[in-house]
C-alpha positions in Angstrom: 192.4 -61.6 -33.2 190.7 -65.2 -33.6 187.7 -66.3 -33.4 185.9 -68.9 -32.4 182.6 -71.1 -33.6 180.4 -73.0 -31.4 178.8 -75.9 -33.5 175.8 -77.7 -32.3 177.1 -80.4 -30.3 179.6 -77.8 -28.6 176.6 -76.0 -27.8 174.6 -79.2 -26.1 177.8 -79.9 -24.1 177.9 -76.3 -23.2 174.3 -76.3 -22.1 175.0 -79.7 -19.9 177.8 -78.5 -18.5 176.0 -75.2 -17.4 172.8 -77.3 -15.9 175.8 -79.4 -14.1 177.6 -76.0 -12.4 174.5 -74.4 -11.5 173.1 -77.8 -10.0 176.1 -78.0 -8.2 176.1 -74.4 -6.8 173.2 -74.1 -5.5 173.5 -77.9 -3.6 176.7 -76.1 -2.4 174.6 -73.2 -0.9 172.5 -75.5 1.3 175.0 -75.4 3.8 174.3 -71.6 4.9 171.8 -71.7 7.1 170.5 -73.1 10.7 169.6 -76.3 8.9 173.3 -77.6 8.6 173.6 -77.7 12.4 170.1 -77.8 13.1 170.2 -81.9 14.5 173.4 -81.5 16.1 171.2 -78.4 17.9 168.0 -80.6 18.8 170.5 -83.3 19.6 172.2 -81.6 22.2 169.0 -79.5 23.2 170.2 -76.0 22.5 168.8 -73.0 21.7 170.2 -70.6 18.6 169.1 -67.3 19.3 170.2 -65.6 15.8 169.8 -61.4 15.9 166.2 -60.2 15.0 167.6 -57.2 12.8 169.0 -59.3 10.3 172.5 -58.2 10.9 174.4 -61.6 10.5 174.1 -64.2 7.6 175.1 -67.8 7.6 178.3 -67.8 5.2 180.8 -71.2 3.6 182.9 -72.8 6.0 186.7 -72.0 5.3 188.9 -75.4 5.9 191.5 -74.9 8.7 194.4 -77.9 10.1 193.5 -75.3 13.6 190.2 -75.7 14.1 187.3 -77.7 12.8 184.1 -75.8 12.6 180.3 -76.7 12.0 179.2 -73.6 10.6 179.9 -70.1 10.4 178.1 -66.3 11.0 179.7 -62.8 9.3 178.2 -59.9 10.6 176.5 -57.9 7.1 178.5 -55.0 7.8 182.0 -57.5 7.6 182.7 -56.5 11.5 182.8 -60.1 13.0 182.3 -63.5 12.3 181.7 -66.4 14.7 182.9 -69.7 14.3 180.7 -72.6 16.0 181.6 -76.0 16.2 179.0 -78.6 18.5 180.5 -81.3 20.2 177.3 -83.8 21.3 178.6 -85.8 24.6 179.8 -89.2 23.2 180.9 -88.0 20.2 184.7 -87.4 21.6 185.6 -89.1 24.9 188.4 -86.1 25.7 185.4 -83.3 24.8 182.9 -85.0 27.4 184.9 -86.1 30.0 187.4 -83.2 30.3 186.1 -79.9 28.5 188.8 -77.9 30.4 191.4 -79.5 28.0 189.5 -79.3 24.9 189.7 -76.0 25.6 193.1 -75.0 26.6 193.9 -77.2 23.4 191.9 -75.1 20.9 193.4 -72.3 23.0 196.9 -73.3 21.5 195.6 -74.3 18.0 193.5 -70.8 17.4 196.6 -68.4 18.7 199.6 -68.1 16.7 203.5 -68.5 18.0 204.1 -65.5 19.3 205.7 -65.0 22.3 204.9 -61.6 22.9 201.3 -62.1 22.8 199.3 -61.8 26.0 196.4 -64.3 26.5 193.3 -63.5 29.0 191.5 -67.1 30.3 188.3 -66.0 32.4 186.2 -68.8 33.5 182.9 -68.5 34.2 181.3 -67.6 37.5 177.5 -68.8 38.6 175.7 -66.1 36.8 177.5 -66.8 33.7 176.6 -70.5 34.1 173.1 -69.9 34.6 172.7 -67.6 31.5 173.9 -70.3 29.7 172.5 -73.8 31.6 176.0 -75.3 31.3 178.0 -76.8 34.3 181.0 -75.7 33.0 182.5 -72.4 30.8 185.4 -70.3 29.9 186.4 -67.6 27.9 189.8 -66.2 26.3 190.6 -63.5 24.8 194.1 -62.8 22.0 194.9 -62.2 18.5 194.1 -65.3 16.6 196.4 -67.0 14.0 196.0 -65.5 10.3 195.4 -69.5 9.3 191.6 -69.1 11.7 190.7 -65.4 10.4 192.0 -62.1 9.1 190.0 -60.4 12.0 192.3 -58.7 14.9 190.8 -59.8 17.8 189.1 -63.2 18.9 187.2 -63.9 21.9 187.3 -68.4 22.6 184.3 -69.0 24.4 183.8 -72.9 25.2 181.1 -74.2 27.5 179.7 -77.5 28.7 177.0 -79.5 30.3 176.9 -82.7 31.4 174.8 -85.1 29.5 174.4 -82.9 26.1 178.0 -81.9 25.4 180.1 -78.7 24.7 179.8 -75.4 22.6 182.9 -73.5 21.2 182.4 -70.3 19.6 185.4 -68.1 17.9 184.1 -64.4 17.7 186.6 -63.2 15.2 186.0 -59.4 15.8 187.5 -55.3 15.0 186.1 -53.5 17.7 184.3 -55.9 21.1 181.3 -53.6 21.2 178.7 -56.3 21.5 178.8 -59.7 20.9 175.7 -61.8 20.6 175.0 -64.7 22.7 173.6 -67.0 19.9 173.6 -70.1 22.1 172.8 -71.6 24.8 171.8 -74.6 26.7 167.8 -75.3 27.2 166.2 -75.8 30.2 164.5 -79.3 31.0 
């Protein structure tokens, strides 16, 4: 067995180093709440209705080639996760003039290759619309690739309104008891 001895100076570089990882941690931890997307909400006037009984937390984004997120929400009890990503109008010419598109192309990014999967596109009627303010929306429902989450089931819901810009939320789910709202257009 060996052992080592810290002299002095090892122990000042040891203490910087510390001071430098848990600086750098807890910057890191800014991220994981309604303030990362909190202008991009006031920008495009929306209103984040997050669960009163505390049973979601804001948690790191995971980096995907599929799908590029603004922030993301895991139930407490590890049941679901949503993915959010907020596209202001004038951001993306494709995302404000045709959302249709933008969503039939995360559509293809978020399931996997596999042809024996069956997909389910509703869009939404006037009541839907109206619970929502937006002029346009969609939903789909299929097994998303392992690359977006390790969750069985994901429900694509992407709406739109004209002026303020579209809303794409991944519920990554086990069972589709209930799944909150969260968001939704403001009325003027």
């Amino acid at each position: 067995m060996t052992t080592y001895r810290i002299h002095k100076n090892d122990r000042k570089w040891m203490l910087i180093l510390t001071s430098f990882l848990f600086v750098f941690y807890v910057n890191g931890q800014r991220d994981l709440g309604i303030e990362s997307i909190e202008s991009q909400l006031d920008e495009m006037n929306l209103a984040f209705d997050m669960p009163t009984e505390n049973a979601f937390k804001f948690s790191k984004l995971r980096k995907s080639e599929f799908f590029e997120y603004d922030t993301r929400i895991r139930a407490r009890s590890n049941e679901m996760e949503v993915l959010i990503a907020l596209h202001p109008d004038g951001k993306d010419s494709l995302t404000t003039l045709f959302p249709h598109l933008e969503f039939q192309r995360l559509l293809a990014n978020l399931s996997p290759n596999d042809d024996e999967q069956n997909i389910m596109v509703v869009g939404w009627r006037a009541q839907k619309l109206k619970e929502r303010n937006a002029d346009w929306g969609a939903e789909a429902y299929f097994k998303p690739r392992k690359d977006i989450s390790n969750f069985p089931y994901l429900k694509l819901i992407g709406f739109y309104r004209e002026g303020q810009g579209m809303v794409v939320m991944a519920y990554c789910f086990d069972k589709p008891d209930m799944v909150p709202q969260l968001i939704s257009f403001q009325e003027e």
